[in-house]
C-alpha positions in Angstrom: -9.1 120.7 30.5 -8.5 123.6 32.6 -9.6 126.8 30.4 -6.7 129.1 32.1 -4.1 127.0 29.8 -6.6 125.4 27.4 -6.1 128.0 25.2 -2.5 128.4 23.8 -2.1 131.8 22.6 0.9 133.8 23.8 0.1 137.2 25.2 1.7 139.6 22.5 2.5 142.4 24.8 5.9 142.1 27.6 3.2 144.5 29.9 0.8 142.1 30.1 0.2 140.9 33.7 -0.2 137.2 34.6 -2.4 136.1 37.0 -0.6 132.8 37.9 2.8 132.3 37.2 4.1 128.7 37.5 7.8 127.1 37.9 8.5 124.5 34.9 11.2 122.2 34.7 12.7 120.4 31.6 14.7 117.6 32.5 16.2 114.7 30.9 19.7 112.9 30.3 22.2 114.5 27.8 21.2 115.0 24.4 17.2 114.3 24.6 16.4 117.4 23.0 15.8 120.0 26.8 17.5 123.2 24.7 15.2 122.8 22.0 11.8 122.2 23.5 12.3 125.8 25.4 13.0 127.4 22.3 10.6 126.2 20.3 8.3 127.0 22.9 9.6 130.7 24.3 7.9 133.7 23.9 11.1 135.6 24.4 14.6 134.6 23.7 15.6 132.0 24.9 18.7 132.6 27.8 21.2 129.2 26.8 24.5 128.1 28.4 25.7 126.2 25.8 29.2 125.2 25.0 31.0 123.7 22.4 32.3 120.0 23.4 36.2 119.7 23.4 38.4 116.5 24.2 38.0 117.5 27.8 34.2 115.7 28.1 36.0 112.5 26.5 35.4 109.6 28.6 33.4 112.0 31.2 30.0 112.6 28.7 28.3 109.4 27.1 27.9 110.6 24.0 27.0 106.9 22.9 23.8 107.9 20.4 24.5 111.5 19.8 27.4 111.1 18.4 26.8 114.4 16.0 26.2 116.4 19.0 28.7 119.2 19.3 27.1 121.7 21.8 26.1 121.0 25.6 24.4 123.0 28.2 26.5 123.8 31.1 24.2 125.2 33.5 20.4 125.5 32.6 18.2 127.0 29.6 15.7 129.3 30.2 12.2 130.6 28.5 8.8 131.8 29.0 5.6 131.2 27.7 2.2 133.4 28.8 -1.0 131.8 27.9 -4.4 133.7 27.6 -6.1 133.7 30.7 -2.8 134.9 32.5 -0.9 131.7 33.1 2.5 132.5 32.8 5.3 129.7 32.9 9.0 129.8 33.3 10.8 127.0 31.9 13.9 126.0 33.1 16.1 123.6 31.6 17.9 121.7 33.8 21.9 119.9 32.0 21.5 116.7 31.3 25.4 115.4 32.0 25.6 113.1 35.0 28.7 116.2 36.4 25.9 118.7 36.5 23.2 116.6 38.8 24.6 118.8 41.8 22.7 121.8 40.5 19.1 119.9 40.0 18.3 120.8 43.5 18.5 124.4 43.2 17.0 124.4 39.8 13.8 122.5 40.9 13.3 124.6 43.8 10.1 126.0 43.4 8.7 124.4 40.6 5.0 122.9 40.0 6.1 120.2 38.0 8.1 118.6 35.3 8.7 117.2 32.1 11.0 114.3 31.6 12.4 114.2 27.8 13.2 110.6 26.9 14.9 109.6 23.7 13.9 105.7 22.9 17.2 104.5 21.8 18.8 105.9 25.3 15.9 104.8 27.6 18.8 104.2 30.7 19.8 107.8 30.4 16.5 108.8 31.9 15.9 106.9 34.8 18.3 109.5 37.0 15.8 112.2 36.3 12.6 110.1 36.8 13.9 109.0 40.4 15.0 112.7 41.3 11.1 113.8 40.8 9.6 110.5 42.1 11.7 110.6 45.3 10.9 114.5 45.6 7.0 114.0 44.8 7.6 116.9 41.8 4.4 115.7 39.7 6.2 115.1 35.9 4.8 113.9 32.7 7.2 111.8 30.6 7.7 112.9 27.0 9.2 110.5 24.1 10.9 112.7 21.5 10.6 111.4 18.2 14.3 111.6 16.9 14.1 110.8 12.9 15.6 107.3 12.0 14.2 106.2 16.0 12.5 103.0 15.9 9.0 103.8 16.8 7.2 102.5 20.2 4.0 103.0 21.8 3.0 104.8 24.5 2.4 101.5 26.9 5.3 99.9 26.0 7.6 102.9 26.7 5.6 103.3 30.0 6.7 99.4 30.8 9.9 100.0 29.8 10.0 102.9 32.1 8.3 101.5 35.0 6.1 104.7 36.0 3.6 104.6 37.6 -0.2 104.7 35.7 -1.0 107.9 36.8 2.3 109.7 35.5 1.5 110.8 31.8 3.8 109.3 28.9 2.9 110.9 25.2 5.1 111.0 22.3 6.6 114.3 20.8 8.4 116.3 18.5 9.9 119.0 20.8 11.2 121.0 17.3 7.0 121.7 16.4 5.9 124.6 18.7 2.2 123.5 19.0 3.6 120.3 20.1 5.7 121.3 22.7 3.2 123.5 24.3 0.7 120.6 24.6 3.0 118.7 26.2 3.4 122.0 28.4 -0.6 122.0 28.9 -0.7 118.1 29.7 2.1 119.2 32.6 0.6 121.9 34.1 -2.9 119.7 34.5 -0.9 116.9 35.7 0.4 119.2 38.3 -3.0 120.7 39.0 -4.3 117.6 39.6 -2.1 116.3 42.0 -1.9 119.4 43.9 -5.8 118.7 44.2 -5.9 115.1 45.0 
């Protein structure tokens, strides 16, 4: 484990210096849980363009299996996170709805890597954001939130289900637990390291 993000402790102070800064993406389709995983994990408020939902995104936004959902994010989320040793990331979450997609390009540009939020009973609504990083070679780690009442699946057989290839992480999450969120973080900015390496 590379000891520059091994250890998880914010920097307490906003004059502290990073050595490193890195460019972090969270992407996913609409409703996997993107908005929440930056605020969980942000050292500083987080910046949100969320909306309430009208009539207007009826027909337009599959809300098939979020039915309860009443806000979305119109443009991208935003949050930091420093770790000791002066790694600083800046998380960026991209909008999952398929009339956003035009902005992905801008968003990503930049960024070390990403993590692809997947919700197991709305596997399809992630394969749009798993071929925008595969056909850009953006290294990504996919991460399975656990949504409560979600049949429960294994890493390998959400991999399969996927199709990934074996060198692309898959671990399961709960993006609302902050020491959660930043693993999956730490597991992404390895990844990346990694491939940048090899």
């Amino acid at each position: 484990m590379n000891s520059a993000v091994s250890d998880v402790t914010p920097y307490g102070r906003d004059d502290d210096v990073p050595l490193h800064t890195l460019k972090v993406l969270v992407a996913g389709g609409f409703g996997v849980g993107k908005t929440t995983l930056v605020g969980a994990v942000s050292e500083v408020r987080p910046l949100r363009t969320e909306e309430t939902l009208t009539d207007a995104s009826v027909g337009v936004d599959d809300l098939g299996g979020v039915e309860g959902k009443t806000t979305t994010t119109v443009a991208m989320d935003f949050g930091r996170l420093t770790f000791s040793g002066g790694v600083r990331l800046y998380l960026f979450g991209t909008p999952g709805q398929e009339r956003f997609w035009f902005m992905w390009d801008q968003i990503a540009y930049g960024a070390v890597g990403a993590i692809v939020l997947v919700d197991t009973r709305r596997l399809s609504t992630s394969f749009a954001a798993i071929d925008f990083f595969e056909q850009r070679d953006i290294p990504f780690v996919i991460a399975a939130n656990r949504f409560d009442g979600a049949r429960r699946y294994t890493v390998e057989e959400i991999r399969d289900a996927l199709d990934v290839d074996p060198g692309v992480p898959v671990m399961l999450c709960d993006v609302r637990s902050r020491e959660v969120a930043r693993g999956v973080l730490v597991a992404l900015v390895e990844h990346a390291l990694q491939a940048a390496q090899g």
